[in-house]
N, C-alpha and C positions, 0 to 999 in steps of 0.2 A: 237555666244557664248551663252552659256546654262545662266538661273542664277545660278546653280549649278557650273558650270565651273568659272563662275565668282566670287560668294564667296568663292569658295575653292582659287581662286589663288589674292584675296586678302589678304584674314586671312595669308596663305600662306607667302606674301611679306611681312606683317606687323609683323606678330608675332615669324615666324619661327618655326612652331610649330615641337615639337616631333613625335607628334600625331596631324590628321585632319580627322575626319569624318563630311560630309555634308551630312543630309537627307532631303528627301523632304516630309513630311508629310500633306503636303496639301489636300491629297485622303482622309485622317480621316477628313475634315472640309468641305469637299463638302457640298453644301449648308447653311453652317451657316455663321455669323457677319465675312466680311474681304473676303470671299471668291470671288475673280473678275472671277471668271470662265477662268482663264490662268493656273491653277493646277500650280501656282507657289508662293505661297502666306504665306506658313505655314513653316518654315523652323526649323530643331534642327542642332547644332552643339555641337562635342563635340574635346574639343580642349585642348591641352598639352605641355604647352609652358614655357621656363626657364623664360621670360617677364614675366609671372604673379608672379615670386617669390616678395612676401613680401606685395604685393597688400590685397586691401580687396577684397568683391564678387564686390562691386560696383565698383572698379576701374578696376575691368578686366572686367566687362559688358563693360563699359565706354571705355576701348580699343577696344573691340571689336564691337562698333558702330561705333568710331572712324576709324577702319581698312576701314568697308562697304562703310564709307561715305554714298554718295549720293544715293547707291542700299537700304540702310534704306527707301527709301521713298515707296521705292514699295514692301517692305515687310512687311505684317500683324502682325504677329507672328515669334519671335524667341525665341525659349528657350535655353538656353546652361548648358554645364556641361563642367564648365574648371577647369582644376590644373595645380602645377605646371609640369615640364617634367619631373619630379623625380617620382609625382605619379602615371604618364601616368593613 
């Protein structure tokens, strides 16, 4: 399984999202700080989920770490852009 395959179908079970896109932007950070040479290190998601209603940014990061778990370890960089599913 990808880690692509892997965080889409965790966020997936945890959050229920509206909306999931997973990219893998690790090609923009070739060679810099974090990169293990596995081109899987730099990750963006952007995610649309009725669970983030009422949350701050910090408690839907904070879920969203929470979802990864353990795949947090092996990932350098995440950035996200979440709302709720209303704002997709």
């Amino acid at each position: 399984m990808t880690m692509e395959t892997t965080i889409h179908e965790r966020l997936s079970r945890a959050l229920s999202p509206t909306a999931l896109e997973v990219r893998n932007e690790s090609g923009k950070h070739a060679g810099h700080a974090g990169d293990d040479g596995t081109g899987e290190s730099h990750w963006h998601v952007v995610i649309a989920s009725d669970a983030f209603a009422g949350k701050s940014r910090l408690a839907r990061h904070r879920m969203v770490h929470a979802a990864l778990g353990d795949v947090m370890q092996t990932i350098h960089a995440l950035s996200m852009d979440l709302s709720t599913g209303e704002a997709g």
